[in-house]
C-alpha positions as CSV (number, residue, x, y, z in Angstrom):
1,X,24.7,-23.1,100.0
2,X,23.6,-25.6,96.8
3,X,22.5,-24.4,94.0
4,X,19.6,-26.1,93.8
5,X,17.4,-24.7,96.6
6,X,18.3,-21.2,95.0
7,X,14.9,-19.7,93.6
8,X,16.0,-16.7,92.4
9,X,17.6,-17.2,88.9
10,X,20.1,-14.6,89.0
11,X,21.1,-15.5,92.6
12,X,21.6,-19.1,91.1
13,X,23.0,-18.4,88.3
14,X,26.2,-16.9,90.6
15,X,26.2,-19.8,92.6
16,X,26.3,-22.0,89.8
17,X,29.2,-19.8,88.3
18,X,31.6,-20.1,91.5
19,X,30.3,-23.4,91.9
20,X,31.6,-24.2,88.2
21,X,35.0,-21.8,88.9
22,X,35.7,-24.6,91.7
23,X,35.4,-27.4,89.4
24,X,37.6,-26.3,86.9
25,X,40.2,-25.6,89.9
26,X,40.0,-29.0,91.2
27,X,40.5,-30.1,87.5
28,X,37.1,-31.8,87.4
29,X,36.0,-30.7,83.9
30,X,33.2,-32.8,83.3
31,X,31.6,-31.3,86.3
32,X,32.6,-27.9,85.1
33,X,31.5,-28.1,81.8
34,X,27.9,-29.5,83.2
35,X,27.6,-26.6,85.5
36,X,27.9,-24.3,82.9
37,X,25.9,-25.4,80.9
38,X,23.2,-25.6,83.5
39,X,23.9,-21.8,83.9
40,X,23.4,-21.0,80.2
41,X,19.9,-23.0,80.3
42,X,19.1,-20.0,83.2
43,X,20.4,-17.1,81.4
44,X,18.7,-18.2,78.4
45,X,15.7,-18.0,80.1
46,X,16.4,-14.6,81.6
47,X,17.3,-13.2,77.9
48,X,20.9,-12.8,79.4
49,X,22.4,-12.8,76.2
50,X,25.7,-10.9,77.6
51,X,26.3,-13.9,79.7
52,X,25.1,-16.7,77.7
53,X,28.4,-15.5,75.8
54,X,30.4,-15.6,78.5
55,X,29.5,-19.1,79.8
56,X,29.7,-20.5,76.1
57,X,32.9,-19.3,75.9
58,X,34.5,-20.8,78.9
59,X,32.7,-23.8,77.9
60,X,34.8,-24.1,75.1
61,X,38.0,-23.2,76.8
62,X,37.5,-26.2,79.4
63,X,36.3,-28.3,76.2
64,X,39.5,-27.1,74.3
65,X,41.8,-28.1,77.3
66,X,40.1,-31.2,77.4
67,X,41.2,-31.8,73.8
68,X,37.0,-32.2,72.6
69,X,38.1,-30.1,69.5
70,X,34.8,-30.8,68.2
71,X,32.6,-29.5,71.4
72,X,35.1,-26.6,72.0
73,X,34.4,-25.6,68.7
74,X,30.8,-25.9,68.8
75,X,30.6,-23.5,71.7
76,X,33.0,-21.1,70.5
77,X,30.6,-20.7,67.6
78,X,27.6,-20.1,70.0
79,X,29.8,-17.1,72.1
80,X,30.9,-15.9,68.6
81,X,27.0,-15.5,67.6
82,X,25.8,-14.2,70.3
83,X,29.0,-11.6,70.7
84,X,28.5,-10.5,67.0
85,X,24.5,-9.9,67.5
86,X,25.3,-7.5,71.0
87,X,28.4,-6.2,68.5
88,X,30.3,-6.9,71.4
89,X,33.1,-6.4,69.4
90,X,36.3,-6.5,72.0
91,X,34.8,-9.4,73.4
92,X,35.4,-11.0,69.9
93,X,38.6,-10.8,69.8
94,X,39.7,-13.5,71.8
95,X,37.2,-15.6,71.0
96,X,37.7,-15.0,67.2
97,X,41.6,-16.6,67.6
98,X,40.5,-19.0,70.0
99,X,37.8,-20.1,67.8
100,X,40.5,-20.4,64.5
101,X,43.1,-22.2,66.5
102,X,40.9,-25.3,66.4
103,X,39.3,-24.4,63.1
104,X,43.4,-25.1,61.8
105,X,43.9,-28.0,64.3
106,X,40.5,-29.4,62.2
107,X,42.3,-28.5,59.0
108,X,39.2,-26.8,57.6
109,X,42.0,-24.1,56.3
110,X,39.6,-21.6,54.0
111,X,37.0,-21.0,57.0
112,X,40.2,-20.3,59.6
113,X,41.6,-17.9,56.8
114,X,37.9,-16.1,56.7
115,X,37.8,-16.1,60.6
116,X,41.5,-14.9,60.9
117,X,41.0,-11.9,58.9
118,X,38.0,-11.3,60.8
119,X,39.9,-10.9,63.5
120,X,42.7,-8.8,62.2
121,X,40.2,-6.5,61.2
122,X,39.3,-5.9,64.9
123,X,43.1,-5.8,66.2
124,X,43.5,-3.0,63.7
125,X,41.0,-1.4,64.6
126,X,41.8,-1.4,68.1
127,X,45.9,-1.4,67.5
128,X,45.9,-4.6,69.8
129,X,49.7,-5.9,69.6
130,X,49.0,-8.7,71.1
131,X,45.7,-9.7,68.9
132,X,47.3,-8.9,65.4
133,X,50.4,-11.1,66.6
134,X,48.4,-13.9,67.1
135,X,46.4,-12.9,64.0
136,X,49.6,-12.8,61.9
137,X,50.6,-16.0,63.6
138,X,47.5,-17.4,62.4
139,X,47.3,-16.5,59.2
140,X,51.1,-18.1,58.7
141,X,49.7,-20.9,59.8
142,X,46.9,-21.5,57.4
143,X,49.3,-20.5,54.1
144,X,51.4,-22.7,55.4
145,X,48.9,-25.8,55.2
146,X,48.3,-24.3,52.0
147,X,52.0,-24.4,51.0
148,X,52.0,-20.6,50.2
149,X,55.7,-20.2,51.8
150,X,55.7,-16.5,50.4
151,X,52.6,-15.3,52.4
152,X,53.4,-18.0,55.2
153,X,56.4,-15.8,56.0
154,X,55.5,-13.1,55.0
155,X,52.8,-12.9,58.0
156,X,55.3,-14.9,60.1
157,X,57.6,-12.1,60.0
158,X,54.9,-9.4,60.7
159,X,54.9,-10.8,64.1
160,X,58.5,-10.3,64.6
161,X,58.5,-7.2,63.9
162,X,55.5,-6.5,66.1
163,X,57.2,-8.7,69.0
164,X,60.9,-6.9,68.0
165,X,59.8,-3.2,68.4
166,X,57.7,-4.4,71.5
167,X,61.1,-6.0,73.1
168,X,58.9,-9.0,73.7
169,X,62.1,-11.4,73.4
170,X,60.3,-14.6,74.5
171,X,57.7,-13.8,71.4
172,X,60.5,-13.0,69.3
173,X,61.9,-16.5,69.9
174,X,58.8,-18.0,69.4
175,X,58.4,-16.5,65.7
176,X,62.0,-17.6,65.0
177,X,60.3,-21.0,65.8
178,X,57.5,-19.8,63.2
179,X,60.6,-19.4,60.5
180,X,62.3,-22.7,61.6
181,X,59.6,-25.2,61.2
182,X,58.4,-23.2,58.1
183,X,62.0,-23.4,56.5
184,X,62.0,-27.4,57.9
185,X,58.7,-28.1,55.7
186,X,61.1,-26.3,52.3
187,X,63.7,-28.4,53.3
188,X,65.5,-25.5,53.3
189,X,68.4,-26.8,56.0
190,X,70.6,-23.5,56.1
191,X,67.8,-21.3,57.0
192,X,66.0,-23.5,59.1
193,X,69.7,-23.7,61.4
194,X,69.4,-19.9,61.3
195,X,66.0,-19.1,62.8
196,X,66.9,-22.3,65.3
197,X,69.5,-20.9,66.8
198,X,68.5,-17.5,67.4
199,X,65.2,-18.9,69.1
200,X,67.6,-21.3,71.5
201,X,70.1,-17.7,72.0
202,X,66.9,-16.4,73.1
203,X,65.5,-19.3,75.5
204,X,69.2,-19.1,77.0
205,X,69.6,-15.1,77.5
206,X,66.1,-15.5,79.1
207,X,66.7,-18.4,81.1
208,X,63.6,-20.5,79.9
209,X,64.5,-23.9,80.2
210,X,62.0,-25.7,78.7
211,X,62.0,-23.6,75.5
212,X,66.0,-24.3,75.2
213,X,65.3,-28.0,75.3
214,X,62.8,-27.6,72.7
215,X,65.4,-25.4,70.5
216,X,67.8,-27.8,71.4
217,X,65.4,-30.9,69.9
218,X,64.7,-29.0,67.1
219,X,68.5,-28.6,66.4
220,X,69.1,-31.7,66.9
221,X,66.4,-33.2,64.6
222,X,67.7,-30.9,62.0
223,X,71.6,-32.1,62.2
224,X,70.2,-35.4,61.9
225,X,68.5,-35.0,59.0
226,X,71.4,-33.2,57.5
227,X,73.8,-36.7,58.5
């Protein structure tokens, strides 16, 4: 059944929704992204804020595949605003880190900082593990555009530890990559061969092969640049 010969809005409004879920499937993300938004236009006419959020959101994750950094930060925004004004506030979360992902990618590093600790705020509130170690991930990040080494790894390691007590090993390798490139931008050689190794011990034990060839690159660009 189309959409279009739908009159009830709600009944369209799912229609449009699965109709959008197959889009994004067959990797047609135009089409997605414009069934969507046809689907907010309806819910904002129904007052359905709750979904409005939802739609804007996955606008922005199709956007944010899509590499439109711009447009998947754009709608982000819009779910964030609508989220904060339902105080929706587990629904933030995600959407708080997605949001400052691309917020760092657009190097706009005092608003990500704001955003990030907006977000931690939540994940302690909740004790979400796997929120505060993106948080903390984050927040390395932006003090590390910042050249703050001190507080870069200082929230760099918070994730370890999070990730280390959790036994999460393929996290833990992961932060060790956190460490490497962050001991890479010091020039700091010695350390930077530390934390590289122990991420590509880690890819091995676990038997991820594409993160050992990226340990293995790393390595490698780091023997090089020590001749």
């Amino acid at each position: 059944k189309t959409p279009e010969v739908e009159k009830d809005d709600v009944k369209r409004v799912a229609l449009l929704s699965e109709l959008g879920n197959v889009y994004f499937l067959a990797n047609e993300l135009a089409q997605a992204v414009e069934t969507l938004r046809q689907v907010c236009r309806i819910q904002e006419k129904l007052s359905d804020k709750a979904g409005m959020s939802s739609a804007y959101g996955n606008i922005g994750s199709i956007l944010m595949q899509n590499k439109d950094l711009a447009g998947a930060e754009e709608n982000y925004a819009r779910a964030i605003e609508i989220k904060e004004q339902l105080q929706d506030y587990k629904g933030l979360i995600e959407l708080y880190s997605s949001r400052a992902n691309i917020i760092i990618l657009l190097a706009r590093v005092p608003e990500a900082e704001q955003l990030i600790k907006k977000s931690l705020k939540l994940n302690q509130k909740n004790n979400n593990t796997p929120g505060l170690v993106m948080d903390y991930r984050n927040l390395g990040n932006v003090f590390l555009q910042k050249n703050n080494w001190l507080e870069a790894e200082r929230n760099y390691l918070k994730a370890l530890d999070l990730n280390t007590k959790a036994g999460n090993k393929r996290d833990m390798a992961e932060d060790y990559r956190q460490q490497f490139n962050l001991y890479m931008q010091k020039e700091d050689r010695a350390q930077a061969e530390k934390y590289g190794l122990k991420a590509l011990e880690i890819a091995e034990e676990i038997k991820s092969r594409h993160a050992a060839l990226y340990d293995c690159r790393n390595l490698a660009r780091l023997y090089i640049e020590k001749k």
